[in-house]
C-alpha positions in Angstrom: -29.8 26.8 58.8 -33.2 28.2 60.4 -36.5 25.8 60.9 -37.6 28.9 58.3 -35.1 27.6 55.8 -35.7 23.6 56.2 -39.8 24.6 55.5 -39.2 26.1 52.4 -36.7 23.1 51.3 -39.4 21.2 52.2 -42.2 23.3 50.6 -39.7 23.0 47.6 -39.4 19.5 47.5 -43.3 18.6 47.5 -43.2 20.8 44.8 -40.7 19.2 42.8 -42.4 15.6 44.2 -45.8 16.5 42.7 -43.9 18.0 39.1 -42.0 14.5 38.7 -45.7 12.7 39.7 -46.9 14.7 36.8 -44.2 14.1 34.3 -43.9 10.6 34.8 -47.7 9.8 35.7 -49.8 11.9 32.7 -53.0 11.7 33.3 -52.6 12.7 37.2 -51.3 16.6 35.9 -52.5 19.6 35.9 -49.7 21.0 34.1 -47.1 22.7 36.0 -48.5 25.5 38.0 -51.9 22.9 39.1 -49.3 20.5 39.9 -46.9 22.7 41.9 -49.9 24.1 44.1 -50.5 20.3 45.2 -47.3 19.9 46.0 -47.2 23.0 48.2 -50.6 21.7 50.1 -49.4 18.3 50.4 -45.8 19.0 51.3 -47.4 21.5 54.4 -50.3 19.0 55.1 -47.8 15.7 55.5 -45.4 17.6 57.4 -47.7 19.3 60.2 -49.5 16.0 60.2 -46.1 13.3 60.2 -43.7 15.9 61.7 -44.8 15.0 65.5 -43.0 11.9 65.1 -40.0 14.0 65.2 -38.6 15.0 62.0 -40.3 18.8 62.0 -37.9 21.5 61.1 -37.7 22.6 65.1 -36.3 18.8 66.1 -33.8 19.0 63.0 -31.9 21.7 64.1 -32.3 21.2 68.3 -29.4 22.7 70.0 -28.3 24.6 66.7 -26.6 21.1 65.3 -28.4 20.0 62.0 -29.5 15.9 62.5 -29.0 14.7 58.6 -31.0 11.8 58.9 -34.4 14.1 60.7 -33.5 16.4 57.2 -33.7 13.6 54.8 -36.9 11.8 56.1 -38.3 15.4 56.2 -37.2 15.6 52.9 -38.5 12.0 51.7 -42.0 12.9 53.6 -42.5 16.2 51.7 -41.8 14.9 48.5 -44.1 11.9 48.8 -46.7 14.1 50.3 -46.9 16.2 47.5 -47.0 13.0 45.1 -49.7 11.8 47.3 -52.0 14.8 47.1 -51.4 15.4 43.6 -53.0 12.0 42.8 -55.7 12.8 45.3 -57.0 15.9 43.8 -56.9 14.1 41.1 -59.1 11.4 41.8 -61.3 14.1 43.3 -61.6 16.2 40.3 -62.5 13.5 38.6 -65.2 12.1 41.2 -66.8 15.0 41.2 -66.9 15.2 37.5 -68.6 12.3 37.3 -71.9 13.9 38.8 
């Protein structure tokens, strides 16, 4: 497995994180194209700015050995990130509606 492979899981799973924000939480979606664009830009954004704490794709496959845990909390942190940014946009759409 390539660091190019664990990003696009990654990428994948802040997609499928911001889809199941929007499914469960209604009024946060932007239907499913909106919501899977926030969960590519939030998956990319929490993992460049989390992944110096050591769970980037490079660290997760040091020495050509795949570290499980580093994978799963990379996993965990893209999901949540594109959650997280799906709500955000949200919030700013709506802001900015406002005036």
């Amino acid at each position: 497995m390539t660091a190019t492979l664990i990003s696009l899981l990654s990428i994948l799973t802040g997609i499928i994180g911001a889809n199941t924000t929007g499914v469960i939480l209604k009024k946060y979606s932007f239907g499913i194209v909106g919501n899977s664009i926030a969960g590519v830009f939030g998956s990319i954004f929490f993992i460049k700015s989390f992944g110096c704490l050591g769970f980037d794709p490079l660290s997760i496959i040091k020495l050509e050995n795949i570290d499980i845990k580093l994978l799963i909390l990379n996993l965990i942190v893209s999901s949540l990130g594109g959650a997280i940014a799906l709500i955000l946009i949200k919030r700013l759409k709506n802001a900015l509606n406002k005036n």
